[in-house]
mmCIF file of the N, C-alpha and C atoms, coordinates in Angstrom:
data_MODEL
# 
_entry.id   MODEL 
# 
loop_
_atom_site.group_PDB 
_atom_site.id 
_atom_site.type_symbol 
_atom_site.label_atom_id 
_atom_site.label_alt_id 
_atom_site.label_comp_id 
_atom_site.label_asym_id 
_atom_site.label_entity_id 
_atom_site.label_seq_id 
_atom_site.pdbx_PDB_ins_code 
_atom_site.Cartn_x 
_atom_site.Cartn_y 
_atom_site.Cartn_z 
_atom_site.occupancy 
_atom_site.B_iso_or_equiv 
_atom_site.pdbx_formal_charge 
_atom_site.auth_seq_id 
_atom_site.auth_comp_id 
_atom_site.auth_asym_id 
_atom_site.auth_atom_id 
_atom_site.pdbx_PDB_model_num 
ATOM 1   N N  . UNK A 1 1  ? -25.224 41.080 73.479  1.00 0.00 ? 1  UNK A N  1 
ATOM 2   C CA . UNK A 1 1  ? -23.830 41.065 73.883  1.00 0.00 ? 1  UNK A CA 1 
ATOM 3   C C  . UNK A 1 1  ? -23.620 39.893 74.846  1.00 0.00 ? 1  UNK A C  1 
ATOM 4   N N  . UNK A 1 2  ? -22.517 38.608 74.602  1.00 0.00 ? 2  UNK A N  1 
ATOM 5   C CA . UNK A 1 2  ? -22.463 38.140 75.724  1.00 0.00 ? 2  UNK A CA 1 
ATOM 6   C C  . UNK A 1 2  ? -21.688 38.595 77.118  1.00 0.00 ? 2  UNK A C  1 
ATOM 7   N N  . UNK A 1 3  ? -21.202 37.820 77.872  1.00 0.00 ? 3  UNK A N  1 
ATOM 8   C CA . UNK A 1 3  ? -20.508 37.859 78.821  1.00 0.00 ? 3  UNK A CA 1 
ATOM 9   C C  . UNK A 1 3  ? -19.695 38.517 78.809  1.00 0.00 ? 3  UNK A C  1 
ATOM 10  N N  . UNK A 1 4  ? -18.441 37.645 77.829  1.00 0.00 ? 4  UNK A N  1 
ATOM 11  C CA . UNK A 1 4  ? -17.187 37.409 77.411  1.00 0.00 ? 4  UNK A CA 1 
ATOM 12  C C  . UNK A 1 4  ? -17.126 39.141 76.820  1.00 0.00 ? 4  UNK A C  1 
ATOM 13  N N  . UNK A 1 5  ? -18.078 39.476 76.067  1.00 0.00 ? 5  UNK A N  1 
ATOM 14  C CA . UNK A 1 5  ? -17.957 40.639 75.217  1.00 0.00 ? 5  UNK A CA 1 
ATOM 15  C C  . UNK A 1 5  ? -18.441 41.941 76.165  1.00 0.00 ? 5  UNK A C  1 
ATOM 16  N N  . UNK A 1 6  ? -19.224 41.425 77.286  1.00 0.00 ? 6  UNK A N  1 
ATOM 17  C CA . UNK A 1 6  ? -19.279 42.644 78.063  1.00 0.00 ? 6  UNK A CA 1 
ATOM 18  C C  . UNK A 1 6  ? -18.021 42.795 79.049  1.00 0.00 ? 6  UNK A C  1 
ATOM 19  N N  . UNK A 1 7  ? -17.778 42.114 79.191  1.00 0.00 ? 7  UNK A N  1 
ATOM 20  C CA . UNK A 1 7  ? -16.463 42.096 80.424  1.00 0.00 ? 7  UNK A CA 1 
ATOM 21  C C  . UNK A 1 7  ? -15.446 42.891 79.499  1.00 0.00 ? 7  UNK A C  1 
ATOM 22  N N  . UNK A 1 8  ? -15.045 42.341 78.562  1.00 0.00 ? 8  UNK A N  1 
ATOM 23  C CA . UNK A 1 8  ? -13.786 42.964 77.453  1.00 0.00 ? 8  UNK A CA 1 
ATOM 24  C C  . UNK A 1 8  ? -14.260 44.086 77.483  1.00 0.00 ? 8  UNK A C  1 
ATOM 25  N N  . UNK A 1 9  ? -15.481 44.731 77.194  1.00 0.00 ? 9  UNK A N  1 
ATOM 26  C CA . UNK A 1 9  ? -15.412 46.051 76.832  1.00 0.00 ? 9  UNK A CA 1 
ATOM 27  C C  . UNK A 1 9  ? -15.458 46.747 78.177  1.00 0.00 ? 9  UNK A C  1 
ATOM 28  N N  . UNK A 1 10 ? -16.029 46.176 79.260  1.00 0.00 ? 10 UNK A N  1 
ATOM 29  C CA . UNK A 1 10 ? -16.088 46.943 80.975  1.00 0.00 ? 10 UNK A CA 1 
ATOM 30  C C  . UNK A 1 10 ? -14.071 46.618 80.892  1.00 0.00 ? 10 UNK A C  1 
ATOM 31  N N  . UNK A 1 11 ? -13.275 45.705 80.848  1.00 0.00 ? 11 UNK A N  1 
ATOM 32  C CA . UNK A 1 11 ? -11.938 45.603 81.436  1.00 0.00 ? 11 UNK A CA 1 
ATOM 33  C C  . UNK A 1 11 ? -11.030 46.572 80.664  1.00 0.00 ? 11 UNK A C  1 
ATOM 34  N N  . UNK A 1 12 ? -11.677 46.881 79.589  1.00 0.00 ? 12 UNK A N  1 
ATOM 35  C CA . UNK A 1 12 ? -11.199 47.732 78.726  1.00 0.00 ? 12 UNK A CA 1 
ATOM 36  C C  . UNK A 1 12 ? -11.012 49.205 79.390  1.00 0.00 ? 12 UNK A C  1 
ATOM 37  N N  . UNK A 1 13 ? -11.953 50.189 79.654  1.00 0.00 ? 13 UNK A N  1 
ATOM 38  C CA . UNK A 1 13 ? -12.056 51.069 80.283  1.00 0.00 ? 13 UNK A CA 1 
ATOM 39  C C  . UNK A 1 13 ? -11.833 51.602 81.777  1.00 0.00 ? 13 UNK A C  1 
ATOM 40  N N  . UNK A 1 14 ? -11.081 50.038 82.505  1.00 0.00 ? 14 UNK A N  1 
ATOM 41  C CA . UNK A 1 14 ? -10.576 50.240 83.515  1.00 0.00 ? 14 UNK A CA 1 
ATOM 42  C C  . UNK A 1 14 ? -9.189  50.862 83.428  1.00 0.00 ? 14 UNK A C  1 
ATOM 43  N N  . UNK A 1 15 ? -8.386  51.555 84.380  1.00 0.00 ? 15 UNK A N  1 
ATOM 44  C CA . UNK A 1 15 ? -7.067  51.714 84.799  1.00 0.00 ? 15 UNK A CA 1 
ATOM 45  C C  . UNK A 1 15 ? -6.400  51.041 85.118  1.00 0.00 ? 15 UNK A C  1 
ATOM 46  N N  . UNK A 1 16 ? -4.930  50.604 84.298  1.00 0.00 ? 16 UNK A N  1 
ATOM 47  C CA . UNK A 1 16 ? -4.287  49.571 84.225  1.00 0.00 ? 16 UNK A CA 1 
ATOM 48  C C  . UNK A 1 16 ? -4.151  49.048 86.054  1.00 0.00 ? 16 UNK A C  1 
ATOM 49  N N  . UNK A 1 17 ? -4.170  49.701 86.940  1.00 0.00 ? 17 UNK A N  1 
ATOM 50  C CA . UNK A 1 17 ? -4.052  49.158 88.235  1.00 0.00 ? 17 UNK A CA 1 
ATOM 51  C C  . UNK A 1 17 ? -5.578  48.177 88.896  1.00 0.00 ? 17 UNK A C  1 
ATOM 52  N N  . UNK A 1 18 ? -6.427  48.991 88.164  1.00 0.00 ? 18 UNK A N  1 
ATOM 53  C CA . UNK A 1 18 ? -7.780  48.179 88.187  1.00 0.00 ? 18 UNK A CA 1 
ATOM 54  C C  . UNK A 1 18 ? -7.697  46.686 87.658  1.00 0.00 ? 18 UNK A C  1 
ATOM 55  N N  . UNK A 1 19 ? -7.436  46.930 86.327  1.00 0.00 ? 19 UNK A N  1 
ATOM 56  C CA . UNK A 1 19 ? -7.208  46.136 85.305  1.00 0.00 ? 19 UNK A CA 1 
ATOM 57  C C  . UNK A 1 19 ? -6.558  44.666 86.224  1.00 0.00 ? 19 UNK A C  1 
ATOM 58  N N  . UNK A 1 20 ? -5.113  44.988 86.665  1.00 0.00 ? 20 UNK A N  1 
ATOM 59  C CA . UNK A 1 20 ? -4.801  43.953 87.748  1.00 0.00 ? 20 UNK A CA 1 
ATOM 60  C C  . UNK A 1 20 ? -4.856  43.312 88.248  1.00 0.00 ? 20 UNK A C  1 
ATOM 61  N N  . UNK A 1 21 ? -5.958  44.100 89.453  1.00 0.00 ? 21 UNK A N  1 
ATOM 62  C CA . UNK A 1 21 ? -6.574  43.641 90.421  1.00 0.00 ? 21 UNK A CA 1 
ATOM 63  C C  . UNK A 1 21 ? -7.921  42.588 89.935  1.00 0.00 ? 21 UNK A C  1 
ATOM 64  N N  . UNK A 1 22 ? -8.663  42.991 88.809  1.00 0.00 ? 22 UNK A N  1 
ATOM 65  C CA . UNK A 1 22 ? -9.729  42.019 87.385  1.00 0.00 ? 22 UNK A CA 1 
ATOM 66  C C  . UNK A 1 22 ? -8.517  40.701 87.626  1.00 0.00 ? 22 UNK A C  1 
ATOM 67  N N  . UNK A 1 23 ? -7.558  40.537 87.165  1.00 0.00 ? 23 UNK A N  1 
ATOM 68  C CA . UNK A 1 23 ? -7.223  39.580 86.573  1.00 0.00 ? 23 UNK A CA 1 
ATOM 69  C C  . UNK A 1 23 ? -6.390  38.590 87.779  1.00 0.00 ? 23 UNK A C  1 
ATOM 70  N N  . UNK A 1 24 ? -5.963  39.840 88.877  1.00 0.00 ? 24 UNK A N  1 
ATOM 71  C CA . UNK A 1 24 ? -5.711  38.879 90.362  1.00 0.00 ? 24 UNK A CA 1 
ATOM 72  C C  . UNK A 1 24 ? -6.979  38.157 90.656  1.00 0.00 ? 24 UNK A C  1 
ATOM 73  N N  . UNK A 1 25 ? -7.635  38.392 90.906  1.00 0.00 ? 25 UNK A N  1 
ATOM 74  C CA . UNK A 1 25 ? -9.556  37.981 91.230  1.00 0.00 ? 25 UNK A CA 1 
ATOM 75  C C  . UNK A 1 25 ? -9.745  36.743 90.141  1.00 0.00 ? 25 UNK A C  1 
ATOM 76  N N  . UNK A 1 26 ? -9.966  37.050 89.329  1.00 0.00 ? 26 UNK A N  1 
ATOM 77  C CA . UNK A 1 26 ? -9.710  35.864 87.839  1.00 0.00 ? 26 UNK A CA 1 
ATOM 78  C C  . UNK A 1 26 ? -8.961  34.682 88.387  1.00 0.00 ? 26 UNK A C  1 
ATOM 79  N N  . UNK A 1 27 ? -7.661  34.959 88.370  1.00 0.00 ? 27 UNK A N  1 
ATOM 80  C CA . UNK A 1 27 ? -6.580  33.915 88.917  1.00 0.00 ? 27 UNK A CA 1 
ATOM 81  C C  . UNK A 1 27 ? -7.224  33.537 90.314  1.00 0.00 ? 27 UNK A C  1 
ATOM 82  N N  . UNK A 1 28 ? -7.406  34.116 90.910  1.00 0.00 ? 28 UNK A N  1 
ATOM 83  C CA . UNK A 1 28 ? -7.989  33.383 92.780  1.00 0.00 ? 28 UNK A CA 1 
ATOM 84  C C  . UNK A 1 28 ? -8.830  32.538 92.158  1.00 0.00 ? 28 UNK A C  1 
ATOM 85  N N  . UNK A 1 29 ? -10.213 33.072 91.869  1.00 0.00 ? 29 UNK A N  1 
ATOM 86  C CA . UNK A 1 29 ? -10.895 32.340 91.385  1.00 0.00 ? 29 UNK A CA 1 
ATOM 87  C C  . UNK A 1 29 ? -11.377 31.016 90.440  1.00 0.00 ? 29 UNK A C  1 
ATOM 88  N N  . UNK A 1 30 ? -10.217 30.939 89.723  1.00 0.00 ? 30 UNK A N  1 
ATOM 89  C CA . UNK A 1 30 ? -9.579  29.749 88.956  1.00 0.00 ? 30 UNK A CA 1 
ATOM 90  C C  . UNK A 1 30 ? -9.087  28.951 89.937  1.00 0.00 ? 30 UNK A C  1 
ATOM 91  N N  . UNK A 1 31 ? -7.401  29.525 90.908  1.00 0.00 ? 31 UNK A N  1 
ATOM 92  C CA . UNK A 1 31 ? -7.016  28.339 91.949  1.00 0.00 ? 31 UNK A CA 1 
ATOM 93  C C  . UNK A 1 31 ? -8.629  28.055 92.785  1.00 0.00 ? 31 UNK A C  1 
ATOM 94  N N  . UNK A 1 32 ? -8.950  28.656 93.137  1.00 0.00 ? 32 UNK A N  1 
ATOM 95  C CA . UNK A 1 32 ? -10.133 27.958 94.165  1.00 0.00 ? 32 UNK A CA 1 
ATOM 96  C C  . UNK A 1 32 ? -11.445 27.172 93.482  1.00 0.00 ? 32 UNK A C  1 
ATOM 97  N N  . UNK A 1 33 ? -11.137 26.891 92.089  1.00 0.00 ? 33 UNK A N  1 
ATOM 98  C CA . UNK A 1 33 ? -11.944 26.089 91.490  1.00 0.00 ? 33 UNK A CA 1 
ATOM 99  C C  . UNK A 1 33 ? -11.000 25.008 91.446  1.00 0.00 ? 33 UNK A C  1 
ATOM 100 N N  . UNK A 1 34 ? -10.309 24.988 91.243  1.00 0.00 ? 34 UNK A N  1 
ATOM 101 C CA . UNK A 1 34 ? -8.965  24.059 90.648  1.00 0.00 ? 34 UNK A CA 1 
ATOM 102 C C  . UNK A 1 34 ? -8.991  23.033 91.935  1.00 0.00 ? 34 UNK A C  1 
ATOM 103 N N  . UNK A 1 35 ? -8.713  23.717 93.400  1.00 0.00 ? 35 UNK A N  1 
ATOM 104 C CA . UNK A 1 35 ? -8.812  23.082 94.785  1.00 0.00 ? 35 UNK A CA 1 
ATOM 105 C C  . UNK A 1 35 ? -10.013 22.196 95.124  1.00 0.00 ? 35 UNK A C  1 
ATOM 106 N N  . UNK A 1 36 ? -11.405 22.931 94.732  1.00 0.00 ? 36 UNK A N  1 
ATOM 107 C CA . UNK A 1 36 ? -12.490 22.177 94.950  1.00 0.00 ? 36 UNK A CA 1 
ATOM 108 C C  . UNK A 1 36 ? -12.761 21.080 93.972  1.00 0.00 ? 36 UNK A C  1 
ATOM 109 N N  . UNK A 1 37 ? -11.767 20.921 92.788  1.00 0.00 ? 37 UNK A N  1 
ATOM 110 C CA . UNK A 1 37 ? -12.020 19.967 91.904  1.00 0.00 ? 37 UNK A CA 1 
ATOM 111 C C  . UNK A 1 37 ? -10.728 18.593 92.561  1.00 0.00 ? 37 UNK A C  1 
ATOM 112 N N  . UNK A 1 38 ? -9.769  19.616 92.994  1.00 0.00 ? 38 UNK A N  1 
ATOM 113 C CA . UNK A 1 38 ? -9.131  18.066 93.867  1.00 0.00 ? 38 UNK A CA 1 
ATOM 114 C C  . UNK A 1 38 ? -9.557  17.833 95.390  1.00 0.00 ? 38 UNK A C  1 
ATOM 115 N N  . UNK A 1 39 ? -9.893  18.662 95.790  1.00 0.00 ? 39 UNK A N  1 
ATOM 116 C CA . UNK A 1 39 ? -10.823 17.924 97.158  1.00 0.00 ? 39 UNK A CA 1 
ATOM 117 C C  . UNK A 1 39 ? -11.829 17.214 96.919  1.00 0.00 ? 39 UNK A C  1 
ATOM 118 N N  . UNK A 1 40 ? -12.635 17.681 95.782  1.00 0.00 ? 40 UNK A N  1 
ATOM 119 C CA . UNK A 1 40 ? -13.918 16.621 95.474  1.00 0.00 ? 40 UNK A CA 1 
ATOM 120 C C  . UNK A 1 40 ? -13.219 15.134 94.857  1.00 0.00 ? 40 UNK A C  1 
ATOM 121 N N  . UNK A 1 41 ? -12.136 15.201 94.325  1.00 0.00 ? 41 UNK A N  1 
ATOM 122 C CA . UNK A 1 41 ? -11.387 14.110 93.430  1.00 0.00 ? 41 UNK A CA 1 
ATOM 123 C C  . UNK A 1 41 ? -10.909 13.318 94.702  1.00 0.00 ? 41 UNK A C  1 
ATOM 124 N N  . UNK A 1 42 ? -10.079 13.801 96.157  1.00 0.00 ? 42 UNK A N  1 
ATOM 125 C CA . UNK A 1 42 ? -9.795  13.522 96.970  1.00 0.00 ? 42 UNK A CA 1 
ATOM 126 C C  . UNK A 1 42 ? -10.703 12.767 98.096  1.00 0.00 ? 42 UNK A C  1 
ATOM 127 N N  . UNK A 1 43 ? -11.872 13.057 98.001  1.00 0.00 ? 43 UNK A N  1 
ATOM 128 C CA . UNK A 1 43 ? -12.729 12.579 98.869  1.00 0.00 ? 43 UNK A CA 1 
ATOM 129 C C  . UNK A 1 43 ? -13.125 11.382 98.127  1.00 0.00 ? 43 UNK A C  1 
ATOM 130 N N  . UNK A 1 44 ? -13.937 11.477 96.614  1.00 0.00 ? 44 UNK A N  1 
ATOM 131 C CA . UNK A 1 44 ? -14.379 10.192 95.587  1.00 0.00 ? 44 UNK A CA 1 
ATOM 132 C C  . UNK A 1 44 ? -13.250 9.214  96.069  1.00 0.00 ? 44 UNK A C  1 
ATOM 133 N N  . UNK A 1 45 ? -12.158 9.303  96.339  1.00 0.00 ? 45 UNK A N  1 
ATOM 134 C CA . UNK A 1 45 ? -11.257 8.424  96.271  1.00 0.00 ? 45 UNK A CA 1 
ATOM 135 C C  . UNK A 1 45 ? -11.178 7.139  97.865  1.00 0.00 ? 45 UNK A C  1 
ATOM 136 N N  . UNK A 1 46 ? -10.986 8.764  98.529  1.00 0.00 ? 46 UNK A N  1 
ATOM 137 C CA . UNK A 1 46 ? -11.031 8.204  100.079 1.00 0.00 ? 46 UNK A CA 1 
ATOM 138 C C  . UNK A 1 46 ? -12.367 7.157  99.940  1.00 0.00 ? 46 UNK A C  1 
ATOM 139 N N  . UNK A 1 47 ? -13.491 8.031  99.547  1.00 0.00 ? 47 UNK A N  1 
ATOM 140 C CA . UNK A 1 47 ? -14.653 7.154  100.275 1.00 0.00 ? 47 UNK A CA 1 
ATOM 141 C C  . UNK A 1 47 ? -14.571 5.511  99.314  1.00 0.00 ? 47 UNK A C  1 
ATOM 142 N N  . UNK A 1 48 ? -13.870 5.276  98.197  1.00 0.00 ? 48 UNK A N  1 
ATOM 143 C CA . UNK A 1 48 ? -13.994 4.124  97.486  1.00 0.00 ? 48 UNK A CA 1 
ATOM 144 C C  . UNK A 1 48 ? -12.438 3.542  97.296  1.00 0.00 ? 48 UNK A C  1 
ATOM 145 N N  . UNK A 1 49 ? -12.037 3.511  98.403  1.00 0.00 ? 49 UNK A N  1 
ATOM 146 C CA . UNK A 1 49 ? -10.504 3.501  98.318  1.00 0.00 ? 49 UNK A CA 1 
ATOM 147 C C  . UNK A 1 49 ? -10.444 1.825  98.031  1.00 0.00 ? 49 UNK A C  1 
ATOM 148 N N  . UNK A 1 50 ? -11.851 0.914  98.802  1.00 0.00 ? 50 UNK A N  1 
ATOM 149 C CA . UNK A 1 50 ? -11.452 -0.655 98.932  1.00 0.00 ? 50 UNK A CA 1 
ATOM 150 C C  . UNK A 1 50 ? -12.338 -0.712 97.679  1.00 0.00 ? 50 UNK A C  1 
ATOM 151 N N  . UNK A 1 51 ? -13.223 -0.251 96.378  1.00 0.00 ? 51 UNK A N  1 
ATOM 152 C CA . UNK A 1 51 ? -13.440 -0.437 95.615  1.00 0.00 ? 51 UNK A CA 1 
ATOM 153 C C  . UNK A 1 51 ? -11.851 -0.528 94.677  1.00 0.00 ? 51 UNK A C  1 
ATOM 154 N N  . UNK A 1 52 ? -11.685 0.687  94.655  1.00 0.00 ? 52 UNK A N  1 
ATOM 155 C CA . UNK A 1 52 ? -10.898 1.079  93.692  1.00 0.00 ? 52 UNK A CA 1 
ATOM 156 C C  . UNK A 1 52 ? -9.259  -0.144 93.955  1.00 0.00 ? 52 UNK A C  1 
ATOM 157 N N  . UNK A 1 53 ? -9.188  0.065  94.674  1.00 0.00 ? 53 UNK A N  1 
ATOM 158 C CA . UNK A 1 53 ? -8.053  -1.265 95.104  1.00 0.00 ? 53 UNK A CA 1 
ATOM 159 C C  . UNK A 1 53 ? -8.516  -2.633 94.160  1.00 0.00 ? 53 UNK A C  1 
ATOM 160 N N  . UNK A 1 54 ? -9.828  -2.821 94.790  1.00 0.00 ? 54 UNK A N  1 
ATOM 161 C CA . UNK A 1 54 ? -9.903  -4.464 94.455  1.00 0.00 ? 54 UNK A CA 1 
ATOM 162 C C  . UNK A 1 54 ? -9.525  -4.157 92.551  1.00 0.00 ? 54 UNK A C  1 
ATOM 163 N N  . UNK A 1 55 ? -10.561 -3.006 91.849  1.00 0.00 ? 55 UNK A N  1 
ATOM 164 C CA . UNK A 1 55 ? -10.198 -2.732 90.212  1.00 0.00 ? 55 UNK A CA 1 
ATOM 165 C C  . UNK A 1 55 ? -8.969  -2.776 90.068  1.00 0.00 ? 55 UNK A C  1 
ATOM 166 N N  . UNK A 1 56 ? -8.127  -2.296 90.871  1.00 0.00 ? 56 UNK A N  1 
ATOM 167 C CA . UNK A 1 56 ? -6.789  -2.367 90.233  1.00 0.00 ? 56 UNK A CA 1 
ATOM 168 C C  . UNK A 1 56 ? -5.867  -3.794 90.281  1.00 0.00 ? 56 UNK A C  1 
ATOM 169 N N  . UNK A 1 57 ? -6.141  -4.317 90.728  1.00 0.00 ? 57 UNK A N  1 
ATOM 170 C CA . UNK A 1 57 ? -5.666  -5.814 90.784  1.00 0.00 ? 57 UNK A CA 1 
ATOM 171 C C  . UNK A 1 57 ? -6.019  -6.683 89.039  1.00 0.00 ? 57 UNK A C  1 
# 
């Protein structure tokens, strides 16, 4: 069984208020990947800001 197929069948047998709270957690967890992918994008930038300048010319 993978992951994907154990979770479906555990989210399955939760109570729709459970159920919810699975998919609030889901969503957090997505924005706070989403954030660390533009802070890491944000910093690459800062630290090569006089690289990236001179390329764009």
């Amino acid at each position: 069984m993978t992951l994907a197929e154990k979770l479906l069948k555990d989210f399955e047998k939760l109570p729709e208020d459970k159920k919810r709270q699975v998919i609030d957690f889901v969503e957090f967890l997505n924005n706070k990947h989403q954030n660390e992918l533009a802070t890491a994008m944000d910093d690459i930038i800062r630290e090569n800001k006089e690289a990236l300048l001179e390329l764009a010319k």
